[in-house]
C-alpha positions as CSV (number, residue, x, y, z in Angstrom):
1,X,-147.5,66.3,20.0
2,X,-149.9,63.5,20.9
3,X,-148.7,61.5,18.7
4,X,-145.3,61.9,19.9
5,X,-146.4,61.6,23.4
6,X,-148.2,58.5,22.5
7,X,-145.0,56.9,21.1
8,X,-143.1,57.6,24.0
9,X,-145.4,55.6,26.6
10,X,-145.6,52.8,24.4
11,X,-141.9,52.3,24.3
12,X,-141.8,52.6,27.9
13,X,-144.0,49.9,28.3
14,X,-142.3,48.2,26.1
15,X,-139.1,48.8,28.6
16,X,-140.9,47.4,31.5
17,X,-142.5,44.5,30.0
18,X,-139.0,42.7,28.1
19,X,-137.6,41.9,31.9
20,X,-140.8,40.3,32.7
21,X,-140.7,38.2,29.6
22,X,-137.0,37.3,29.6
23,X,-136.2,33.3,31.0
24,X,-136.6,32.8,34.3
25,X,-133.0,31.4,35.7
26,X,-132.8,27.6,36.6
27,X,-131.7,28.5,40.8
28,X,-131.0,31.7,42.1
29,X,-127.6,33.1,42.4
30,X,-126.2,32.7,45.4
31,X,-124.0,35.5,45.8
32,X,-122.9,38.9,44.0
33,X,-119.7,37.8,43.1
34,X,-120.9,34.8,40.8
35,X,-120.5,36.4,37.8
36,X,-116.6,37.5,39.4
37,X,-115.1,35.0,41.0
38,X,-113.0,32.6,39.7
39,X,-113.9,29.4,41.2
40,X,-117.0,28.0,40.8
41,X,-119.4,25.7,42.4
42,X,-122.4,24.2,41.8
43,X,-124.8,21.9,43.6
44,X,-127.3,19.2,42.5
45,X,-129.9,18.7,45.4
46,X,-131.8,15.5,46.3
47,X,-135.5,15.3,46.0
48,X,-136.6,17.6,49.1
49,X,-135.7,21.0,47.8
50,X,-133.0,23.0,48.9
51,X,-134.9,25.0,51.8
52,X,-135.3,20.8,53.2
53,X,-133.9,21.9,56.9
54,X,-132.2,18.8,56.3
55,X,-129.3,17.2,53.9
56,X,-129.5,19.3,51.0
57,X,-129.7,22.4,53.5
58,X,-127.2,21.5,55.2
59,X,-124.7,21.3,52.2
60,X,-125.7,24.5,51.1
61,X,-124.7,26.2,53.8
62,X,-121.2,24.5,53.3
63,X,-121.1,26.2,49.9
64,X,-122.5,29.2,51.3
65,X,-119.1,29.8,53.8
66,X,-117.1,29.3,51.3
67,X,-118.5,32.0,49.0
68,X,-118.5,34.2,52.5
69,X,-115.2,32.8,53.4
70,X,-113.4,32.0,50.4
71,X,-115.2,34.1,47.8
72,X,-115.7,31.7,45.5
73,X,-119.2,31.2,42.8
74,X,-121.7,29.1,43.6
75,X,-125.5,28.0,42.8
76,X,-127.4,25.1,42.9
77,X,-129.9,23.2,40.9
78,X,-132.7,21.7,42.4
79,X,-133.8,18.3,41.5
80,X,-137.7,17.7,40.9
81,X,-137.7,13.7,40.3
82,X,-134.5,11.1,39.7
83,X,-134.5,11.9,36.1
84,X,-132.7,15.4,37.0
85,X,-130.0,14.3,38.4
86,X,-128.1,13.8,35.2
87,X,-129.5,16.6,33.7
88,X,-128.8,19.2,36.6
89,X,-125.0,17.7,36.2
90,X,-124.8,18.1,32.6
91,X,-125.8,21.6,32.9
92,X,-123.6,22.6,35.5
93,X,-120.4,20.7,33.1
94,X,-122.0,22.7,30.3
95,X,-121.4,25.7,32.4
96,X,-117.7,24.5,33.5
97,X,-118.2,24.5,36.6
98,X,-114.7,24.0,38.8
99,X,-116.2,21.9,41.6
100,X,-119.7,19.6,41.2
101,X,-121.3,18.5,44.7
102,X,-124.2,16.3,44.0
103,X,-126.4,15.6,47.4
104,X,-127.5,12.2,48.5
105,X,-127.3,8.3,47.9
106,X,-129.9,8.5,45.3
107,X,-126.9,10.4,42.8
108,X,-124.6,7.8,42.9
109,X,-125.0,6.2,39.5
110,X,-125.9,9.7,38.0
111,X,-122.7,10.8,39.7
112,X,-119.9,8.1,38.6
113,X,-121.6,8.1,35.0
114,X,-120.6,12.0,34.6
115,X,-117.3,11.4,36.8
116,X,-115.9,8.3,34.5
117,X,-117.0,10.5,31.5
118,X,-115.1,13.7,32.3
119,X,-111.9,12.8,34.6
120,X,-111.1,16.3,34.5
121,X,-113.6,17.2,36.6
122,X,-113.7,17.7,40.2
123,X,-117.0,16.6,41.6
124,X,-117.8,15.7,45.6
125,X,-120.8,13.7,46.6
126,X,-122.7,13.6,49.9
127,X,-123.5,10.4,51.4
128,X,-122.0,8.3,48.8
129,X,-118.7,6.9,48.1
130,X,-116.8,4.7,45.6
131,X,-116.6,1.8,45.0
132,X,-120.1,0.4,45.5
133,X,-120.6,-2.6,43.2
134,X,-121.7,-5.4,44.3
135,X,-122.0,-9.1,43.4
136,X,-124.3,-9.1,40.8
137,X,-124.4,-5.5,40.0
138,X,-124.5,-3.9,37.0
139,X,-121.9,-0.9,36.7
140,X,-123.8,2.1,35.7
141,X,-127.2,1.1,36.3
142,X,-127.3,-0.8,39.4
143,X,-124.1,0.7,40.8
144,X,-121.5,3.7,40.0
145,X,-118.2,2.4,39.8
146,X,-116.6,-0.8,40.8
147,X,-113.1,1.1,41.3
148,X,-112.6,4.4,43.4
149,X,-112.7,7.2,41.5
150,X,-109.7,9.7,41.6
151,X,-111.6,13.1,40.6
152,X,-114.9,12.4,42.9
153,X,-114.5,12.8,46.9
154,X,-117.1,10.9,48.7
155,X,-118.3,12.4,51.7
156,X,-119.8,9.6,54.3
157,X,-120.7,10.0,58.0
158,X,-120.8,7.4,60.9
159,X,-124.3,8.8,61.8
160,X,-124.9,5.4,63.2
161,X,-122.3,6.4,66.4
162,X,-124.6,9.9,67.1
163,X,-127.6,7.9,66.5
164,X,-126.7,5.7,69.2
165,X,-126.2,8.4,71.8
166,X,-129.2,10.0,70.6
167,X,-130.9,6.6,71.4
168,X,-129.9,6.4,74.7
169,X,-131.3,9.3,75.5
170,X,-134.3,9.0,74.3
171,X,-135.1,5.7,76.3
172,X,-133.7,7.8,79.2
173,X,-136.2,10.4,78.8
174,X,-139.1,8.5,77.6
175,X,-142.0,8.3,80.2
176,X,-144.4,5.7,77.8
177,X,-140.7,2.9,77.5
178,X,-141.4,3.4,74.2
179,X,-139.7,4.9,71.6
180,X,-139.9,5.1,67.7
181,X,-138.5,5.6,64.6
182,X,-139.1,5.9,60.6
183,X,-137.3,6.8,57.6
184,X,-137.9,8.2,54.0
185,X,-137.0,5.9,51.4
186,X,-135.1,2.3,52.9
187,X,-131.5,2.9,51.6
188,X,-128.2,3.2,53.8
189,X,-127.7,6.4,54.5
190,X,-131.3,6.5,56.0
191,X,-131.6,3.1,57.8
192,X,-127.6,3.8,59.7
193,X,-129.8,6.4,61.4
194,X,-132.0,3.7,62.5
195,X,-129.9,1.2,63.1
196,X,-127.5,3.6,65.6
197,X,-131.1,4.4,67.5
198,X,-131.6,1.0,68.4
199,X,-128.7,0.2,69.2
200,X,-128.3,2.9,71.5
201,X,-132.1,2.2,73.0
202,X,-130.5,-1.4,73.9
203,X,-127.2,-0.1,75.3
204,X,-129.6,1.6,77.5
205,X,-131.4,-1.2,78.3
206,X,-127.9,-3.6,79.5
207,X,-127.2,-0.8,81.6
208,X,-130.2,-0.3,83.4
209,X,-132.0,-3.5,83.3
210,X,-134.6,-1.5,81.6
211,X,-136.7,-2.9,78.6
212,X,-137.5,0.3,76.8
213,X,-139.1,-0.9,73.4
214,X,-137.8,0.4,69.6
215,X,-140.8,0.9,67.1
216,X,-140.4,1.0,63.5
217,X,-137.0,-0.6,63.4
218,X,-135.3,-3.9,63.6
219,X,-132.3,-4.5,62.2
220,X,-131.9,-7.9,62.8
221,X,-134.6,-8.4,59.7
222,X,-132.9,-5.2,58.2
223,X,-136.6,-3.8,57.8
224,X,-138.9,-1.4,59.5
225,X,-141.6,1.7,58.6
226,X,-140.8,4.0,55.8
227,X,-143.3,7.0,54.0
228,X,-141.3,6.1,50.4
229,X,-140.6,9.8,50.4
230,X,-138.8,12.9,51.4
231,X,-141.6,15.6,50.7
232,X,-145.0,14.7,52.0
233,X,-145.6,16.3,56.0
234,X,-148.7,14.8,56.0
235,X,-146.9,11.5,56.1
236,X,-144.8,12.6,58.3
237,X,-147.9,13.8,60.6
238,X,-149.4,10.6,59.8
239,X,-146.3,8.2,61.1
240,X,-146.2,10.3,64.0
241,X,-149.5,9.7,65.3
242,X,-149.4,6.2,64.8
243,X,-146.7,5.5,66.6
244,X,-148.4,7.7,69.4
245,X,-151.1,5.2,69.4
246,X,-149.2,2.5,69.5
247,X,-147.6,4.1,72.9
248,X,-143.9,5.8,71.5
249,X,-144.0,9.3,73.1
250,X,-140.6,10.0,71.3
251,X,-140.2,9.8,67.2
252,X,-137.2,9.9,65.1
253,X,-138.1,10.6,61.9
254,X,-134.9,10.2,59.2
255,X,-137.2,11.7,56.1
256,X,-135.5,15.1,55.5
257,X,-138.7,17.3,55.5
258,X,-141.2,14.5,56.1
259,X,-140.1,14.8,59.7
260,X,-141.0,18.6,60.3
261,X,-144.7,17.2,60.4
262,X,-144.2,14.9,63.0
263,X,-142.7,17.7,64.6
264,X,-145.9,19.7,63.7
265,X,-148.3,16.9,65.3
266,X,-146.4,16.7,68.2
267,X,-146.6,20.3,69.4
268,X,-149.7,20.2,68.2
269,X,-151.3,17.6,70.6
270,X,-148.9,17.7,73.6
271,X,-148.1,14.0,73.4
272,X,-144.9,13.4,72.1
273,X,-141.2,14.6,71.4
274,X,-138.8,14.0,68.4
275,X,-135.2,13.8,67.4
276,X,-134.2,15.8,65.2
277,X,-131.6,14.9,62.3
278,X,-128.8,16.1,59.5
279,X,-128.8,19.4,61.7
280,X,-129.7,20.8,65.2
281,X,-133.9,21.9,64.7
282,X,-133.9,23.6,67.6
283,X,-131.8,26.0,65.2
284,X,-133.1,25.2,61.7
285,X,-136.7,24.4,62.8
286,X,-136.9,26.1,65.8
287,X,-140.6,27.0,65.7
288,X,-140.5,23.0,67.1
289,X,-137.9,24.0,70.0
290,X,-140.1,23.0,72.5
291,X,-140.7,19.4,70.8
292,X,-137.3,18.4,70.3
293,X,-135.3,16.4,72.8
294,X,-132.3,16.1,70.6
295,X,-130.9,15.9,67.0
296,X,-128.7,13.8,65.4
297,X,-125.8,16.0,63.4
298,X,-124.1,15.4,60.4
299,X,-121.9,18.1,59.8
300,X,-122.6,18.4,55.9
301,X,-121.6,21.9,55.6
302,X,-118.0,21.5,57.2
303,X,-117.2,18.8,55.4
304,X,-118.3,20.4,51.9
305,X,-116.7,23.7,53.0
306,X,-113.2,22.0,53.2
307,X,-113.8,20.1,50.4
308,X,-114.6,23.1,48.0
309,X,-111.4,24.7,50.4
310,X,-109.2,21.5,48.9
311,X,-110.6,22.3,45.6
312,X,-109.8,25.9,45.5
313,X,-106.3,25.8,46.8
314,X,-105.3,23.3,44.8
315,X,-105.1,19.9,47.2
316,X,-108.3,18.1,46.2
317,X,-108.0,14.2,45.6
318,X,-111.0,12.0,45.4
319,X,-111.1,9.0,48.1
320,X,-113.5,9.1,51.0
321,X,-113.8,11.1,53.6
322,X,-115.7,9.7,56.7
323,X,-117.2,12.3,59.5
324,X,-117.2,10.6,63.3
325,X,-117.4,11.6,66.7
326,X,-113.9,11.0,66.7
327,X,-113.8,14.4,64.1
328,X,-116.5,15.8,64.9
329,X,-118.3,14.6,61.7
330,X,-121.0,13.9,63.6
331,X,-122.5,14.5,67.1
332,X,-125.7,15.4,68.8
333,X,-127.6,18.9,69.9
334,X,-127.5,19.2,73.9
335,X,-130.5,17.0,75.6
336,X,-133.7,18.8,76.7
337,X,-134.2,18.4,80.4
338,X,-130.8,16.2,80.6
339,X,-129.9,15.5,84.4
340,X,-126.0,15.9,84.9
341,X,-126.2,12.4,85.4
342,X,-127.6,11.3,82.0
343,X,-124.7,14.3,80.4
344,X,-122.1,12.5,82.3
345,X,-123.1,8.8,80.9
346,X,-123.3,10.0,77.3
347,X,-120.2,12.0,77.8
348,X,-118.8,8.5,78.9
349,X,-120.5,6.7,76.2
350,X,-118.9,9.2,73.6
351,X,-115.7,8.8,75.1
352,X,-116.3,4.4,74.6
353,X,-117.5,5.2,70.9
354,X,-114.5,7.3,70.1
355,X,-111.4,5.1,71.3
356,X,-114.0,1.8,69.7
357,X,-114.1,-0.2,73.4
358,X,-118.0,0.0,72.5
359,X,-119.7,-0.7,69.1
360,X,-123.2,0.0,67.4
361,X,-122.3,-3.6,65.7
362,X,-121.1,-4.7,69.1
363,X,-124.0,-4.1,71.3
364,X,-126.4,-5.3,68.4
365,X,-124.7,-8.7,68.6
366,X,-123.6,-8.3,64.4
């Protein structure tokens, strides 16, 4: 009988151990109904994680209402370092996945490599679009594809326009005259950020024969401060402060997560606000609700929603699509502490941006 008895919690053991030792899965599922539904979806992230607060959040929410909304499968694949991209494709076209979304300008090669290769394949990319060869360029290392591609949908955003408003109120509200900025990693979809903020800082200045003053950005030599990552808050702490010392008491930071620790600085010591961007922080970081004057939108998730939508039903065709204020693409979170009369002028402003009787180019004398 003990021997029996024995046997039996052995194999019991046994039971509960073969779950623990089983592979662990690549990225969680992200619904119930992945292993039921019939389209499928699957995203590659950019460095910065999927829990970023930023881009690749932002585009998961997109596939998130659409397995709410639309019931469809979906998952993503997080990318550590560049050399996942291509991998994290090829798993998901091992796994025939009915609609790719890769996130970021950093997947473009990896992107119209796996596109050109399989034109079966429906695949959507965030901040990218095709084609983007240049003079010079080598296709497939240097650049994706010097043609458009029919089965890849680029989604792009005039951030640049929102930038600009969210410029102009930040040399509105800015008590030092001076304001700053940095990004992550100097590529396009960052510096358009950067390039809208000034732009909207000197539409302020025009206007109100002010001389407000743009730190760590100039685009007339195309070149300003950058951490040379997405991850690191202590860089983004670090950039913070520095431009507090300098005399900025108001920081953009276009980093993705980098920026949350300039957030953290700032309500830390008292001595500065930020601009949020990609989504609205006083949502998505709100612990920093009291530190944020604004945020710069990009509407990621409604533009991958109707993308996956398109896919679905049937009506997807690659191209570009371009989110603007005109669309609502893009926009800015309400201004902390905005008069009615600052409201009305960037009502105005939005109005001028909109129907193109005022320019980021144009005000920037490009």
């Amino acid at each position: 009988m003990k021997k029996l008895y024995f046997v039996l919690v052995l194999a019991l053991v046994a039971a509960m151990l073969l779950p623990a030792c089983g592979p662990a899965p690549t990225s969680p599922a992200a619904s119930p109904t992945e292993a039921t539904a019939s389209f499928t979806v699957g995203q590659v992230t950019d460095l910065g994680g999927i829990d970023d607060k930023s881009f690749n959040a932002t585009a998961w929410k997109g596939v998130q209402d659409a397995i709410n909304q639309l019931g469809v499968s979906g998952k993503y694949l997080e990318s550590q370092q560049q050399s996942d991209y291509a991998k994290n494709i090829q798993q998901f076209l091992d796994e025939k996945t009915d609609l790719i979304i890769t996130v970021g300008f950093l997947l473009g090669v990896d992107t119209a490599t796996a596109a050109k290769a399989n034109p079966d394949q429906k695949f959507a990319i965030v901040d990218y679009a095709y084609p983007d060869c240049y003079e010079g360029a080598t296709e497939g290392k240097d650049c994706g594809s010097s043609t458009e591609l029919p089965n890849v949908l680029g989604l792009t955003f005039a951030t640049d326009q929102a930038a600009f408003l969210a410029g102009y109120a930040a040399a509105a509200s800015t008590q030092s005259g001076k304001v700053a900025t940095f990004g992550g990693i100097n590529i396009p979809t960052v510096t358009i950020f950067m390039k809208g903020f000034e732009a909207g800082v000197k539409y302020y200045n025009q206007q109100k024969g002010a001389n407000v003053e743009v730190l760590g950005w100039d685009t007339a030599k195309s070149d300003g401060s950058f951490t040379g990552n997405f991850e690191s808050l202590d860089d983004g702490r670090a950039f913070a402060e520095s431009f507090v010392q300098e005399g900025a008491d108001i920081v953009m930071p276009v980093a993705g997560p980098v920026g949350l620790g300039s957030a953290a600085y700032c309500k830390e010591n008292g001595t500065c606000k930020v601009v949020g961007v990609d989504t609205d922080w006083t949502v998505s970081a709100s612990e920093y609700t009291d530190v944020v004057l604004t945020s710069v939108k990009k509407n990621m998730d409604v533009a991958v929603f109707d993308t996956i939508k398109a896919a679905q039903g049937g009506t997807f065709k690659g191209g570009t699509y371009v989110g603007t204020l005109a669309n609502d693409g893009v926009g800015i979170a309400a201004v902390a502490g905005a008069s009615s009369d600052l409201t009305s002028e960037l009502d105005t402003i939005k109005a001028a941006l909109v129907d193109g009787s005022l320019t980021v180019d144009g005000v920037l004398g490009q």
